[in-house]
C-alpha positions in Angstrom: -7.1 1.9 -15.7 -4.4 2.7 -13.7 -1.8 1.0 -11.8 0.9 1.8 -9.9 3.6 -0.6 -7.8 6.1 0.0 -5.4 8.1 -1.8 -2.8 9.0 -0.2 0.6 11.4 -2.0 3.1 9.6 -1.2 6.6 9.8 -2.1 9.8 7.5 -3.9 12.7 5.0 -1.0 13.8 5.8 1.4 11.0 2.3 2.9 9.6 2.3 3.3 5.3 0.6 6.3 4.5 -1.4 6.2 0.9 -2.9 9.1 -0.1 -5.1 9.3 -4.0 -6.9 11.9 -5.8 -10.0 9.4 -6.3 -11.5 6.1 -4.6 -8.9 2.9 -5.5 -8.1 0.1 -4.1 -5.1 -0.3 -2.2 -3.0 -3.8 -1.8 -0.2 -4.3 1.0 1.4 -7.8 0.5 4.6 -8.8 2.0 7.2 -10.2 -0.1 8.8 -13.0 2.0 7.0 -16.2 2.3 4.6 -18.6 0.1 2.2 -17.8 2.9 2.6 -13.9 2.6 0.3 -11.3 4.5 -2.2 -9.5 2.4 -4.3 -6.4 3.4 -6.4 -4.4 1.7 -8.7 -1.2 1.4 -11.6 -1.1 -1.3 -13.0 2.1 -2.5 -11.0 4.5 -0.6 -8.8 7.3 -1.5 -6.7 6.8 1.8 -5.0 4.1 3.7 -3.6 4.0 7.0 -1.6 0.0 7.2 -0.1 -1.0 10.4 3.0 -3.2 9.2 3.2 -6.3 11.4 6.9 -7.1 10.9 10.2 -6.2 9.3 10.4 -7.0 5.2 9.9 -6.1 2.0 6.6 -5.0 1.5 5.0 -4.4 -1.7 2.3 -1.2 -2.2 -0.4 -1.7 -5.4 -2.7 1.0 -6.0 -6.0 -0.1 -8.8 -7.6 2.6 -10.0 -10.1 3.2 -12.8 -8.5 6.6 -14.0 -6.0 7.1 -16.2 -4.7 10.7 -14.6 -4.5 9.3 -10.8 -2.5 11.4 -8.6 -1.4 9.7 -5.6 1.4 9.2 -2.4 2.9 6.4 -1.0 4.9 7.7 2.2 5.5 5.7 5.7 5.4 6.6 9.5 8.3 5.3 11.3 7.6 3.2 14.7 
């Protein structure tokens, strides 16, 4: 199974871009309060998330191959 992390400071109305080689599941959570925002996609192999507002935001990709090719890029607002 693979995992892979990463954490992205973004802005309010900047788009991440995930791309994978298979279906995953794809976890944006910001990193700033006890009551932090969590979205998700099941099952997909892209992900278009809308960032609400400015932070640290933390990308986890969950996927059940161990050769996953993937992308984690953003779209500026």
């Amino acid at each position: 199974m693979a995992v892979v992390k990463a954490s992205l400071k973004l802005f309010g109305g900047d788009t991440v871009v995930v791309r994978c080689s298979e279906n995953c599941h794809i976890h944006l959570m910001s990193d700033g309060s006890s009551n932090a925002d969590i979205f998700s996609v099941e099952n997909q192999d892209n992900a278009y998330l809308a960032i609400p507002y400015s932070g640290i935001w933390r990308v986890l990709i969950d996927s059940h191959s161990q050769s996953l090719e993937h992308s984690i890029s953003y779209v500026a607002a």
